[in-house]
Every structure is written in C-alpha cells, then in structure tokens.
C-alpha positions as CSV (number, residue, x, y, z in Angstrom):
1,X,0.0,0.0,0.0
2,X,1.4,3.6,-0.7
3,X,0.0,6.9,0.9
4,X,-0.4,8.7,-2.5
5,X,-3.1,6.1,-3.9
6,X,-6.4,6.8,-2.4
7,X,-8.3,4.5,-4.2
8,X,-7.7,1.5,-6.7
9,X,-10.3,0.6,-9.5
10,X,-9.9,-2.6,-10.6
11,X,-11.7,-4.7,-13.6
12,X,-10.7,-7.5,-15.5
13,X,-11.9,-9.2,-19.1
14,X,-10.2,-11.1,-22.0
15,X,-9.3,-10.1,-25.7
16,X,-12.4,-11.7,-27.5
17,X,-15.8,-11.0,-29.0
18,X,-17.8,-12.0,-25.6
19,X,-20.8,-10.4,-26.1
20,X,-20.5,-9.2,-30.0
21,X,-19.1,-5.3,-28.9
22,X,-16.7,-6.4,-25.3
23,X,-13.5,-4.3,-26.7
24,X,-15.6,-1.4,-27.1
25,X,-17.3,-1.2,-24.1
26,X,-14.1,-1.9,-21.8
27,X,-12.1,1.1,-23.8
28,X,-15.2,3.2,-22.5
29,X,-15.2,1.9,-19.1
30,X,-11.5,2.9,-19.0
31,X,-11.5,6.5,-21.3
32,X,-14.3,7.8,-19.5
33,X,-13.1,6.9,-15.9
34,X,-9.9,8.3,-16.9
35,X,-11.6,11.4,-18.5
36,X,-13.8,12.2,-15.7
37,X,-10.9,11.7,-13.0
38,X,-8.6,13.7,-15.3
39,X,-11.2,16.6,-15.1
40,X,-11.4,16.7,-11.6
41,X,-8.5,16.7,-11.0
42,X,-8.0,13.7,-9.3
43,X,-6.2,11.3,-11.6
44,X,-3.1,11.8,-9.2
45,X,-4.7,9.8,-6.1
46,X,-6.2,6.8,-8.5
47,X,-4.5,3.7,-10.3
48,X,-6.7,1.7,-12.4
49,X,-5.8,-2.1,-12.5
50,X,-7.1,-4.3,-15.9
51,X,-6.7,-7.8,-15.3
52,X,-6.7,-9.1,-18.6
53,X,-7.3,-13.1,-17.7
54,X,-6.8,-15.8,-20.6
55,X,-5.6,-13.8,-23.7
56,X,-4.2,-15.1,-26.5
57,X,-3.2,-11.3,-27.9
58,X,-2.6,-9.0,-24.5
59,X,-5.8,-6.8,-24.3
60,X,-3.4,-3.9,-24.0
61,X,-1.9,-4.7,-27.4
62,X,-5.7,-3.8,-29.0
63,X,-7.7,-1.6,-26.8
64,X,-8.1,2.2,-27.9
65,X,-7.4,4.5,-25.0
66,X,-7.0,8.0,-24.7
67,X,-3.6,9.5,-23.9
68,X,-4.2,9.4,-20.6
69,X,-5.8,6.2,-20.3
70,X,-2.5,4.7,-21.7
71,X,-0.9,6.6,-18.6
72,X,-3.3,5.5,-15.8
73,X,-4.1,1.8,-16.8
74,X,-2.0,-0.9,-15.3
75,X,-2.7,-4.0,-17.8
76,X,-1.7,-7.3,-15.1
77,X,-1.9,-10.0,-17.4
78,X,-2.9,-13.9,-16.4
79,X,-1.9,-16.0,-19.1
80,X,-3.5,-19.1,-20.7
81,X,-1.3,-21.4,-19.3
82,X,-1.8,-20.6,-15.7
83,X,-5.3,-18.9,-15.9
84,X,-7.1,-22.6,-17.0
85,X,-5.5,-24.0,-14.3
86,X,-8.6,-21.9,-12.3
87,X,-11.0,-21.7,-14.8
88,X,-12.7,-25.3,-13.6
89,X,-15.7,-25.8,-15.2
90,X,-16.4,-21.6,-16.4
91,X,-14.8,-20.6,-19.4
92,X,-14.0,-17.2,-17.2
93,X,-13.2,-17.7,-13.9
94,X,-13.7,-13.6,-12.9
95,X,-13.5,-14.1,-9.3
96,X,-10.3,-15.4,-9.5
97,X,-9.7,-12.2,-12.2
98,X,-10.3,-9.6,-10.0
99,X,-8.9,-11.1,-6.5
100,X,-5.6,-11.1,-8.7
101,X,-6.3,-7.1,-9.2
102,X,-7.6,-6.5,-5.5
103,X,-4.4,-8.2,-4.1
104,X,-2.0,-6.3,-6.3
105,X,-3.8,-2.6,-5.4
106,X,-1.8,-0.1,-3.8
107,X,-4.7,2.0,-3.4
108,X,-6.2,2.6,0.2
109,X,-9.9,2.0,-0.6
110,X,-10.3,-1.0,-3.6
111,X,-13.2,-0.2,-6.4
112,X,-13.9,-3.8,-8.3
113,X,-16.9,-2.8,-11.0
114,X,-17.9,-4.8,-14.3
115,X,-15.9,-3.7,-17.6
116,X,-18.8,-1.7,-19.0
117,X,-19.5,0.7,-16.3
118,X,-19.2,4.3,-17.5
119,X,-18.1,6.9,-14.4
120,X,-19.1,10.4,-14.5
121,X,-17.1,13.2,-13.5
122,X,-19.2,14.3,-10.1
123,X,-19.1,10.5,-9.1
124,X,-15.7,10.1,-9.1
125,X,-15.4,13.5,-7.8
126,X,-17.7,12.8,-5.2
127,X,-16.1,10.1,-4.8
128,X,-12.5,11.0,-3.6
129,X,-14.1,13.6,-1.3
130,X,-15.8,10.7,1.3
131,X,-13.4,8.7,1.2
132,X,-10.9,11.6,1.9
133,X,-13.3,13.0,4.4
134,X,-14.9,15.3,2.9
135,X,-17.9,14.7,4.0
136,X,-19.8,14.4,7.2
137,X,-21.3,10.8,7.7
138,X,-22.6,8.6,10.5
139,X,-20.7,6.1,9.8
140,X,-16.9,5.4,8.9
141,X,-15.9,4.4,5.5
142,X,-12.6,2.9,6.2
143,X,-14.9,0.1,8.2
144,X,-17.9,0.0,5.7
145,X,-18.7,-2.0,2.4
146,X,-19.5,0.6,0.0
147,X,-22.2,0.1,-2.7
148,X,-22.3,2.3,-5.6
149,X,-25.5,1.7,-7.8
150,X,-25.7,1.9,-11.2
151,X,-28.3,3.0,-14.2
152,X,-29.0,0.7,-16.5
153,X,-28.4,2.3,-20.3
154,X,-31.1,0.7,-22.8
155,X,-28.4,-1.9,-25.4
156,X,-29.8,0.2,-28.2
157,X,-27.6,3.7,-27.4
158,X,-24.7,1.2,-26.6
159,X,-24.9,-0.6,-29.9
160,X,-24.2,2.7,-31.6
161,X,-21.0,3.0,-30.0
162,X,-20.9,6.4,-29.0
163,X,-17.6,8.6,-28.3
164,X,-16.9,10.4,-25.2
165,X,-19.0,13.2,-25.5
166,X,-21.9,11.4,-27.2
167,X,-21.9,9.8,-23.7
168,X,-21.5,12.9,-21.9
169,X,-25.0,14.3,-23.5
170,X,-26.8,11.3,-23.5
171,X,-26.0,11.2,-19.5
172,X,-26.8,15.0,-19.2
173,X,-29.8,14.9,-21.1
174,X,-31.4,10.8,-20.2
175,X,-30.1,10.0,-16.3
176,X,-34.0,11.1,-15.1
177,X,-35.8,8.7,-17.1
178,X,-33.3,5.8,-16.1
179,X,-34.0,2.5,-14.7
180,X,-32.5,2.4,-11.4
181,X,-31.3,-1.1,-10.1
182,X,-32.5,-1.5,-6.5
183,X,-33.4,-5.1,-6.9
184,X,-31.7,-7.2,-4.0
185,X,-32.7,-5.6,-1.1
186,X,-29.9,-6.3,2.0
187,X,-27.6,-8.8,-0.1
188,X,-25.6,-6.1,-2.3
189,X,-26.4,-7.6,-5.6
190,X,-26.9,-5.4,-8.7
191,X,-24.5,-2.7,-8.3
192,X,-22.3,-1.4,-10.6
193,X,-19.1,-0.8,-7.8
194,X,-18.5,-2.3,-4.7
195,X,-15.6,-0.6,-2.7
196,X,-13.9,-1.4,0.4
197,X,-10.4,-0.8,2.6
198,X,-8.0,-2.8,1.7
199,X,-7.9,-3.8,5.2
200,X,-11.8,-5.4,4.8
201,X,-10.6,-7.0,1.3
202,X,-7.6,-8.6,3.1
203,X,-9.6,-10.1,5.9
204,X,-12.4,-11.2,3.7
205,X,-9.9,-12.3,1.0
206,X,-11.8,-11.0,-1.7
207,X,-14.5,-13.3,-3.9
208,X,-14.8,-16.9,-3.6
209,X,-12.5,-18.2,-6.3
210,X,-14.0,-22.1,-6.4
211,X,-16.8,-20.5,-8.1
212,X,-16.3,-19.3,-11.5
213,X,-18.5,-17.8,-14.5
214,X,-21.2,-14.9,-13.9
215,X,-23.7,-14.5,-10.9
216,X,-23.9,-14.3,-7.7
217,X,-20.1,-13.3,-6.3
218,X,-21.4,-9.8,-4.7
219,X,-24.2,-11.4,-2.8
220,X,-21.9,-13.6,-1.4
221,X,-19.3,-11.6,-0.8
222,X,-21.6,-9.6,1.1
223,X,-23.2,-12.1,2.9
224,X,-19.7,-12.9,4.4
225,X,-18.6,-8.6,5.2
226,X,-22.0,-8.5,7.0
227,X,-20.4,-10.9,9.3
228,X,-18.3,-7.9,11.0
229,X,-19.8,-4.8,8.9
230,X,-22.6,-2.5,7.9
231,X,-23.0,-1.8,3.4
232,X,-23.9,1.9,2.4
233,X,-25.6,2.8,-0.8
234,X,-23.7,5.9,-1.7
235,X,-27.1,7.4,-3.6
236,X,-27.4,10.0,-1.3
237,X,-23.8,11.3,-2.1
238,X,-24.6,11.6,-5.7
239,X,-22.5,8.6,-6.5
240,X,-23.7,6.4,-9.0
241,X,-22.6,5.1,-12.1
242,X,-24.2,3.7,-15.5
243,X,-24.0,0.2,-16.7
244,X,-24.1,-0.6,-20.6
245,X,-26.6,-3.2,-21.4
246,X,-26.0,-6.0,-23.3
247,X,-27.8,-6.7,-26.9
248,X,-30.5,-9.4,-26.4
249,X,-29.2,-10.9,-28.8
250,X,-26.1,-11.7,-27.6
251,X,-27.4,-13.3,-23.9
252,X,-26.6,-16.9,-25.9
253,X,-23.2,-16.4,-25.2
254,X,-22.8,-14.8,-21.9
255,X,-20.5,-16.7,-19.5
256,X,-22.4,-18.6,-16.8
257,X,-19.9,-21.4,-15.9
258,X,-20.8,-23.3,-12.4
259,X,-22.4,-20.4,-10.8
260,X,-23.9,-20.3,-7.3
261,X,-26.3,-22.5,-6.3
262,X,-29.4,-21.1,-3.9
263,X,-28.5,-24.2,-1.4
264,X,-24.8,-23.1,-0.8
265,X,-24.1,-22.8,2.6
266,X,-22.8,-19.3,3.6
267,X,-19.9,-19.5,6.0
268,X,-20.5,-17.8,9.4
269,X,-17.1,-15.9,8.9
270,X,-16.2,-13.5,7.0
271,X,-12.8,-14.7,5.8
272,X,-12.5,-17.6,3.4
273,X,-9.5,-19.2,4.7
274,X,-8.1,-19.0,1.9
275,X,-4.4,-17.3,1.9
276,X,-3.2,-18.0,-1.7
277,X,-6.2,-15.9,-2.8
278,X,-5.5,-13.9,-6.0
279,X,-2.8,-16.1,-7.1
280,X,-0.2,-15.1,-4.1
281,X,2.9,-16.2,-5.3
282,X,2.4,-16.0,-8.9
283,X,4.4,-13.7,-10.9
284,X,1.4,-11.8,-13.2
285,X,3.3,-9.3,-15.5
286,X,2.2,-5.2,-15.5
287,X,1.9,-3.6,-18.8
288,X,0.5,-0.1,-20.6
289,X,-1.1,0.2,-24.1
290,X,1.2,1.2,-26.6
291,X,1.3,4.3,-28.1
292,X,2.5,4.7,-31.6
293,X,0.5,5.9,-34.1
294,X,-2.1,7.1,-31.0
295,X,-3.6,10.6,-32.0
296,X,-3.4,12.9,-28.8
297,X,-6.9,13.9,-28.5
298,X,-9.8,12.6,-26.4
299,X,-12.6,11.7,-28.2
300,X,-12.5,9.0,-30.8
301,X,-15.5,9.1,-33.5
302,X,-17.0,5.4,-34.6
303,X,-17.2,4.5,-38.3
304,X,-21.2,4.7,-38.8
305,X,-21.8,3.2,-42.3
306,X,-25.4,3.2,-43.1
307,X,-26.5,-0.3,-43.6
308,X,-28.7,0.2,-47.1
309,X,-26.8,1.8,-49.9
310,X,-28.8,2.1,-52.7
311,X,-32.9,2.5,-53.6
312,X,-33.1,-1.1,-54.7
313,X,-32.3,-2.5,-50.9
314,X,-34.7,0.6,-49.6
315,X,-37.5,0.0,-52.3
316,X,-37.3,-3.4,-50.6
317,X,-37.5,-2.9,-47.2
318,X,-40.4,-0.4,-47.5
319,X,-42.8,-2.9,-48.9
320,X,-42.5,-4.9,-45.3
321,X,-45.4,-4.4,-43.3
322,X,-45.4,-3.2,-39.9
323,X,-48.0,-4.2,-38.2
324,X,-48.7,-0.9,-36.3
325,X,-52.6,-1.2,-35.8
326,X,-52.2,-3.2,-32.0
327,X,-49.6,-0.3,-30.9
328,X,-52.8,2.3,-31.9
329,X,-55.4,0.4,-30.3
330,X,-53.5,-0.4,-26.7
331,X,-53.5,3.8,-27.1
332,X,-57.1,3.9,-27.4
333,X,-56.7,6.2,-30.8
334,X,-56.2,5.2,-34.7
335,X,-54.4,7.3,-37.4
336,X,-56.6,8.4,-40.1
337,X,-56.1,8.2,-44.1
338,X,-52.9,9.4,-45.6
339,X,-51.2,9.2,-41.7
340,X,-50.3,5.4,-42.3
341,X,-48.1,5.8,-45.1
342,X,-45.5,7.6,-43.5
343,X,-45.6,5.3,-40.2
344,X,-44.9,2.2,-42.5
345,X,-40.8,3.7,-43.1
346,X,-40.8,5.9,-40.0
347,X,-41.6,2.6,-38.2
348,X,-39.0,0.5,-40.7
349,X,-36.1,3.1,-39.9
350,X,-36.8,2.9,-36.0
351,X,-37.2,-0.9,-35.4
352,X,-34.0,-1.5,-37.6
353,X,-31.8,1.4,-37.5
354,X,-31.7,3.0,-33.9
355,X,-31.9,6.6,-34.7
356,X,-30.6,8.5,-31.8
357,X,-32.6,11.9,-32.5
358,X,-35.4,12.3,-34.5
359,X,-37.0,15.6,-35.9
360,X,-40.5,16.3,-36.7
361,X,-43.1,18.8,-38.1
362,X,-46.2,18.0,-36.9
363,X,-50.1,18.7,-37.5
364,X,-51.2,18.2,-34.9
365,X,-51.5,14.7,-33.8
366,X,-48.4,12.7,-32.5
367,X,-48.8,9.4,-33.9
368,X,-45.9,9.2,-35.4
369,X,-43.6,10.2,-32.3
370,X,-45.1,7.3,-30.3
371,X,-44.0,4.9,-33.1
372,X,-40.8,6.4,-32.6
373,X,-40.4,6.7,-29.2
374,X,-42.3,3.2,-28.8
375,X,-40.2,1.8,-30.9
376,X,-36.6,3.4,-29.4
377,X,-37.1,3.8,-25.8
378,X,-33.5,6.4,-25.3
379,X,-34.5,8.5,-28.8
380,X,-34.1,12.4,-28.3
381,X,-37.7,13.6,-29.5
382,X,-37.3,17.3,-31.2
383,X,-41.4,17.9,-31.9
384,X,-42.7,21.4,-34.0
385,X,-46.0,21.8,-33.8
386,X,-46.7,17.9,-32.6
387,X,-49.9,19.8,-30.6
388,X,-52.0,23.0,-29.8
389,X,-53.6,22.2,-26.5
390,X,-52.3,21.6,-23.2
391,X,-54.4,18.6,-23.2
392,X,-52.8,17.1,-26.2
393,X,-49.2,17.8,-24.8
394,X,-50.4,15.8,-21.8
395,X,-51.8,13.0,-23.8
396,X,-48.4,12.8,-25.9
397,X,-46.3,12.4,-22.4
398,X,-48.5,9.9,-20.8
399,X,-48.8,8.0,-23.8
400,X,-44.9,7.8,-24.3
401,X,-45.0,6.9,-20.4
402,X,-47.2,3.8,-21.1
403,X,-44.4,2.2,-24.2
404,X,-41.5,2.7,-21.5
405,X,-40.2,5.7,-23.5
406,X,-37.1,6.9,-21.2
407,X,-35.6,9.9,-23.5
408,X,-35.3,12.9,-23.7
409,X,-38.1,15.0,-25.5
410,X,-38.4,18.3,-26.3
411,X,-41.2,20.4,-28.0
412,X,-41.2,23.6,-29.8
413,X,-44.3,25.4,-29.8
414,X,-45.5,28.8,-31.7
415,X,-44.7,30.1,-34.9
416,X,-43.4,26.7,-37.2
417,X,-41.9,29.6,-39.8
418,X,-39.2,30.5,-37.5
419,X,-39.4,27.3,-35.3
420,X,-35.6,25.9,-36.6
421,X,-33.8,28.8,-36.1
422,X,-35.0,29.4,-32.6
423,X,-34.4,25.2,-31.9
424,X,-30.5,25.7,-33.8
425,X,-30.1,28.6,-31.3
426,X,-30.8,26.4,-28.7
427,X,-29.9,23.1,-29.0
428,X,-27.3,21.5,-27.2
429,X,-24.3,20.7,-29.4
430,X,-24.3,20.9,-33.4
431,X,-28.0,20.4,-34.9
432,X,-28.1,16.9,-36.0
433,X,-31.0,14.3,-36.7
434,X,-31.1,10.4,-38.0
435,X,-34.8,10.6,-38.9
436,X,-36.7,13.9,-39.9
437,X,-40.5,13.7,-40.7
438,X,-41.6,16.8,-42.5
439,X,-45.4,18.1,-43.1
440,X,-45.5,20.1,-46.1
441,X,-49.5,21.4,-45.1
442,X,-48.1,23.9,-42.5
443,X,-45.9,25.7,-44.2
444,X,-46.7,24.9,-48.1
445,X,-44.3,25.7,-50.4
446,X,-42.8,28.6,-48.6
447,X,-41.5,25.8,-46.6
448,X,-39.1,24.7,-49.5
449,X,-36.1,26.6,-47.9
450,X,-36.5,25.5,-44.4
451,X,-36.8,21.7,-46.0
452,X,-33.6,22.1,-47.9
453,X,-31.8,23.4,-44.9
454,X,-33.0,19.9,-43.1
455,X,-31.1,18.0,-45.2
456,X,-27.8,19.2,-44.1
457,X,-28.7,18.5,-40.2
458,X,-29.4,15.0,-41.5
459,X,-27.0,12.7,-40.8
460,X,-25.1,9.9,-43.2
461,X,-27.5,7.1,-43.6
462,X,-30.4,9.0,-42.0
463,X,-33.8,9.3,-43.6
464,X,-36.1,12.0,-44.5
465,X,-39.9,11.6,-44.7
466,X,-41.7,14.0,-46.4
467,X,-45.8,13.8,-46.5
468,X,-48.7,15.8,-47.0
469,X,-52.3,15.7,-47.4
470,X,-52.7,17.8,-50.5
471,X,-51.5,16.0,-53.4
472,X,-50.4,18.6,-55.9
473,X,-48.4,20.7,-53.0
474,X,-46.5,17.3,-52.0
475,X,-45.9,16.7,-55.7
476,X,-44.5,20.3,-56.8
477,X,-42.2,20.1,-53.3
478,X,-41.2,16.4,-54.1
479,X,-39.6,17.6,-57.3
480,X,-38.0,20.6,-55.9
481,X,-36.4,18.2,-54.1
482,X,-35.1,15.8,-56.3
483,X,-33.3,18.4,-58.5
484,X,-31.8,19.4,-55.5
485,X,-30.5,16.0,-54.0
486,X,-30.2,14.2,-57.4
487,X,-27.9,11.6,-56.6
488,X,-29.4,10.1,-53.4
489,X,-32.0,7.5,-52.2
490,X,-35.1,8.9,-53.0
491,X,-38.6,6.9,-53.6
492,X,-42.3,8.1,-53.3
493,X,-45.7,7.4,-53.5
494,X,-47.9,10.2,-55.1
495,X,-51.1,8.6,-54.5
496,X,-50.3,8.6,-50.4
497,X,-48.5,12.1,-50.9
498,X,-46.0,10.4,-48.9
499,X,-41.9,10.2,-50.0
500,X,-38.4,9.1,-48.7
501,X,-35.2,10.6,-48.8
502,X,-32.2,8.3,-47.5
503,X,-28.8,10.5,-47.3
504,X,-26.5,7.4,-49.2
505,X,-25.4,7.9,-52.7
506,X,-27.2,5.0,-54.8
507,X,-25.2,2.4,-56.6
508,X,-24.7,3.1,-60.4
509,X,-27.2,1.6,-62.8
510,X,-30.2,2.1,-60.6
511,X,-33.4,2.8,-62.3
512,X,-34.4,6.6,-62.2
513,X,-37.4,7.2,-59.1
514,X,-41.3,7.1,-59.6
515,X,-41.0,4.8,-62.9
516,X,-44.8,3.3,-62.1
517,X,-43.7,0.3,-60.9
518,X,-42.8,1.7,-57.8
519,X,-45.6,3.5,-57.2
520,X,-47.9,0.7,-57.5
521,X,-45.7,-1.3,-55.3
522,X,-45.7,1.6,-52.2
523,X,-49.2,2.4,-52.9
524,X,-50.4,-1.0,-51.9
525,X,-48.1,-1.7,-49.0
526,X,-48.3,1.5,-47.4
527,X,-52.5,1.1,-46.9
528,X,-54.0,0.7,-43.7
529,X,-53.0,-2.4,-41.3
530,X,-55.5,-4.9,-41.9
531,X,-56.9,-4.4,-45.3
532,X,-54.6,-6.1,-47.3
533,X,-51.9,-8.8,-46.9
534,X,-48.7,-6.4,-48.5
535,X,-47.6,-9.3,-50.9
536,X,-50.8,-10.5,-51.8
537,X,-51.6,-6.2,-52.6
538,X,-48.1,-6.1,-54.4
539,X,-49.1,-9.4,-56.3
540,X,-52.2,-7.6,-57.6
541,X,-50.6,-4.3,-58.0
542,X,-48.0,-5.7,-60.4
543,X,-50.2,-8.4,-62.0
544,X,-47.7,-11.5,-63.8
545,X,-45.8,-9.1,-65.9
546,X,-43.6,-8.3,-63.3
547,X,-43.4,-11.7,-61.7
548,X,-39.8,-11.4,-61.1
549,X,-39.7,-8.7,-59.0
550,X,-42.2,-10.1,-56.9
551,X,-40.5,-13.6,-56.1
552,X,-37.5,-11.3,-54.8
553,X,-39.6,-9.2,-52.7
554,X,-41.3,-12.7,-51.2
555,X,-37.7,-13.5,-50.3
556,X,-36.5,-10.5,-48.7
C-alpha cells in the first residue's frame, strides 16, 4: 500500500468477441473513468488495474485509450497457461480475475466494478471527497462495504458505439428517465461498484474463487462482510454510475460457468481461509497500451456506415409491413387516411436502425412520435408543432410513459416559420438528426427553404420523410427536391402524398425514381393495417408481368 493512492479501481476481461461489442465497451469503461478523474483533477490519487485473464493477444496490445488512459491503466496479465489452471468448469473464472487485481492494489480503498461501467465526472469526484473525508457521515468508510449503484443504459444507445461526449449528452440529457437497479434488497447484488479498505478485502480475502462464470459473487461476498460490517448505498452522495446493457441478442453467449447455487451454505465468517487468494505467489506481469500511431486527442468518433446503400435494398425494405394497428389500439386512438403511409418507413427506420434523434413537423396529432419513441425507448424527440392544447401535450407524455419511452423529448411550440432557427439557437451541441419527418401542409411551399436546410442537419445514412395531405403541394415540393438532392436515395408514393429521402449515394445503374412500378408497389403496401396482406396487394398491384420482382420481394 502507498500513501499517495487513495483508491484503486480494478476490472478484468479477456481479448475476445464475448458479447458481439466487449473491446468497445471496456475502452469506455476505461476513457471515461480516466476522462472524468482527469477533469477533476484527481487522476493523481487513483490507479486503475485491468486484469486481462486468458488472452491469447494481451488486451493492452488492441484496446483504444485515450492518452491518458494509456498513462493510468495498469494491464496485469494472467496468461493461458496458468489462468485454465482456475478456470474449472467456467470458461472465465472472474472471481479469480479480480482477487488477482484487488491483491495487487496499492490503493487505500479498492473499487472492483464490471468492464462496462461508464463513471461520471461528479461521481468520481464525489467520490475521492468521502473517502478523503470530505464529508460528514454517520458512519466510517474505512470500516464500511461501499455500494455504488448503477443506471442501466437501454443496449440500443450502446450498440451505436458512442464517443466520449456522445456519452457525456446522453447522461446529461437521459439520467432522469433511467431504470434504477435497486433489486436485492440487503444482499448487495446489482451494483455497478462495490468498494472497500483494503484492510476489509484482506480479511475477507476477496471473492470466492472455487466459483467461477457470472452471478452471484457480490451477494456472497456480502453475505460474508455483513459478518463484522454494515453496506452503504452511496445514492445520497450523488455517487452512481451507469452500466451498458448487453444486446439481447447476444445473452446466448454470456458466461455462466458453475455459478452459485441457492442451497450453498454461507460461511459464518467473514474470511475464506483462503491465503493464496489472487494467485499469491504467482508472478502476473504489468503492462500499458502502446502508443504509436495514438492521436493525442480525447474523443475517438465510430465509423457509422449506413446499412442500405442504394434505392433497390430501400424499395425493398419499405414494402414490409409493420403491423402498427395493436400499438394504436392499446393507445385507445387510430391514425386516419394518408397518416399510415408515412408510419410504415418511420416505423421501418426505428425498429431496424436505432436513430438517436429524431425531428419532426407536426399537424397536430403525434402518432408518429409514439411509433418512434415506442419503438426506441432512449430516442431524443425534437417535436414542432406535434400539438396545440395543453391537453394534447399531456396525452403525448402519458402515452410515451405507457411504451417505456425513457428519453429525452423536447417540443417547440408557436410560430413553425421560424421554429428551426430558434431550436438551432438552442440546442445543445451541433443540430443533427437520423430521422426527420416533415409536413409540407403547415408551411406549403414557402416551406421549401426550411426543408432544404434539413437536409444538411441530417446525418449519413439517415432518412427524410416527407408527407402531405394535398396531393399537388407534396408533388410540386417532391420535385423541388429531387433536382436538388439528385444523386441520393429517394422513392415516393404520389397517391399517399407520402416520400423518402435516404442520405447514401445509390449504386450506379439504378433505375431513375417514380418509374410506375414503384408506385404501384408503395401504394399497396403502405394502406392501412388490416386491409390487405402487402404481398398479396403487391401481387395484384403488379399483375404476372412483373413476376420477377415479386418472387424477390417474397424472399427478402
């Protein structure tokens, strides 16, 4: 132990794909801790300890820190050869992990926390001010299990990848509408940091290494400090911290291993009895990222790629149906006429894109931003003109309430002729949107220049919907438009007064927009839920002469 460290963090992982996106989050985990404590000015009185367990290539070899990160973060690697001799039946054994991390601390208070956590800058802050006394408490935290809980980030933002200060506004702007975990009452389980002296993790010695995988270690751990001490919830000091949630899709392959069973006995001691706990005696070598070729700035900007390239995959996808009618009834209301054709790509975008802010010029009603927010529960929601009542601005909230919407949402009411201006002036960062949904009724064709202006707030890959409910207005604007953006994904729909803009170049050799075909295609699959089957309508809409292109929409 040394004086100057006042507190050790410590996490450990392994260089491999666990979980589709694990490189990613762990460089977070350690950029933004670094970032935050950097800030505050208390980077000095931390060390951060990585215990990369069971790599073939050294996690520090790959991971993409920040300048300081490569400074702060001590990589203490377990190799194969001796980390399988404690794996037992887990394929991870992370107990094992972070006792090797705990036990190697020089720190004077030990932080263990998962490799996804993200740490703001008042927590940490916060922090280092209890635990240097700072503040006045009724109890003391050198003889106290500390329990930092955490808010659980929807897997949608985190799939996105954002950079440093992506994080730093979605935290600002979403912490309020944030699940809280606050699930095992009394046992410690669900936090994202448990902290202790390194006196308590000495006598306890640390986690119970005979059980490997994912589950459990905290409550037991805790079970066995409760022995000799009381847990605080550091809440009420503003400490928490925010946990990246994993993809659904992905659960498959989390690590389980042996796990705990419900019938363990829990010793009546607090120690283990174990005093070769965190491999004492085994030389585990320390090690820093590399630095060549590392630009010296703090934020690093993810390679988003839009996913459709050209009007042949987006003509595709458009002609799905999305079954929106059971989302309307559960809200007790039902769009009317031309309202369903935009919802069919508004609701395509959302359910397979993600958008993280979406724009939109409304009429009045709000169907469409409860598809969107129904559909992306952490979607920033910019609304003009979305309602003209109190009442209705009610109805909106409650009804985003009811889908679990937990974004941020803001609406800008009054004038819609000046209303981007005054939401530019005011917006927090540089204006920019994924999806954009634009009335042309309000503002008629002296709207033209405000549209045009939307398209360079749109973001590469995003979409532009553009609808109307007077058929020769949408039309004259709809070819104002594609003499302006020729060159880019564009389809539409006269007969629903309804078009699309994508912001991706289309491949070359794709057939010109609104050639008939089209049309008839959109027309039948953007009616009403429930009137029509959309292959059986594109079927009749294209009749045997176009036979081909059917069979290829049946297969998408």
């Amino acid at each position: 132990m040394t004086d100057d460290i006042t507190l050790s963090v410590v996490l450990c992982g392994r260089n491999d794909d666990y979980l589709g996106d694990f490189k990613y989050r762990i460089a977070s985990a350690i950029n933004y801790l670094v970032r935050s404590a950097y800030r505050a000015g208390c980077l000095a009185d931390m060390e951060i300890n990585v215990v990369d367990w069971n790599s073939d290539t050294p996690l520090s070899a790959e991971l993409d820190l920040i300048p300081q990160a490569v400074q702060a973060a001590n990589f203490l690697a377990v190799p194969p050869e001796t980390a399988s001799k404690y794996n037992g039946r887990a394929e991870f054994n992370a107990n094992c992990a972070l006792n090797v991390g705990v036990r190697r601390s020089q720190g004077r208070y030990i932080m263990i926390m998962p490799a996804d956590i993200l740490v703001t800058r008042p927590a940490i802050q916060n922090l280092l001010q209890l635990l240097g006394g700072g503040f006045d408490t009724e109890f003391d935290p050198s003889q106290t299990m500390l329990n930092i809980g955490r808010m659980l980030v929807p897997w949608q933002v985190v799939s996105g990848q954002p950079s440093l200060s992506e994080w730093d506004r979605y935290i600002q702007l979403n912490t309020r509408h944030l699940f809280y975990d606050n699930t095992y009452h009394g046992l410690c389980g669900g936090y994202g940091a448990i902290l202790m002296h390194r006196k308590l993790w000495e006598h306890s010695q640390g986690f119970l290494e005979s059980y490997g995988g994912w589950g459990g270690s905290d409550v037991e751990l805790s079970l066995r400090v409760h022995q000799e001490h009381a847990h605080v919830d550091l809440l009420s000091f503003g400490i928490y911290v925010f946990d990246m949630q994993e993809n659904p899709a992905h659960q498959l392959g989390k690590i389980t291993g042996a796990g705990y069973s419900r019938h363990m006995r829990i010793p009546g001691q607090m120690h283990l009895g174990n005093k070769d706990w965190g491999l004492r005696g085994i030389d585990v070598k320390t090690s820093h990222t590399k630095v060549d070729g590392m630009p010296p700035q703090l934020e690093r900007q993810p390679d988003n790629q839009p996913a459709i390239q050209n009007r042949n995959d987006l003509f595709n996808a458009l002609v799905k149906n999305y079954f929106l009618k059971a989302l309307f009834a559960s809200n007790g209301s039902l769009p009317s006429g031309n309202e369903w054709a935009c919802l069919y790509p508004l609701a395509w975008f959302c359910a397979t894109r993600h958008p993280r802010r979406y724009l939109e010029f409304g009429d009045g009603n709000h169907h469409a931003a409860l598809v969107a927010g129904s559909l992306c529960d952490s979607l920033e929601i910019y609304g003009i003109g979305l309602f003209s009542s109190m009442q209705q601005a009610e109805d909106l909230s409650y009804r985003l309430y009811r889908q679990r919407y937990r974004g941020y949402s803001r609406f800008i009411t009054g004038s819609t002729a000046n209303a981007i201006n005054r939401l530019n002036g005011s917006f927090m960062g540089s204006p920019s949107f994924d999806l954009i949904l634009y009335r042309t009724d309000p503002l008629g064709i002296k709207g033209l220049r405000e549209l045009i202006t939307l398209f360079y707030y749109l973001e590469p890959g995003g979409m532009l919907i553009v609808t109307g409910k007077q058929r020769q207005l949408f039309k004259k604007i709809w070819r104002r438009l594609q003499q302006e953006w020729d060159g880019f994904t564009l389809l539409a729909c006269s007969q629903h007064h309804t078009g699309v803009l994508l912001k991706s170049k289309p491949a070359a050799g794709i057939r010109r927009p609104n050639d008939g075909r089209e049309e008839s295609v959109l027309a039948a699959a953007w009616r009403k839920p429930g009137w029509v089957s959309p292959l059986h309508a594109i079927a009749l809409a294209l009749r045997p002469a176009v036979n081909s292109i059917y069979e290829r929409l049946k297969a998408v």
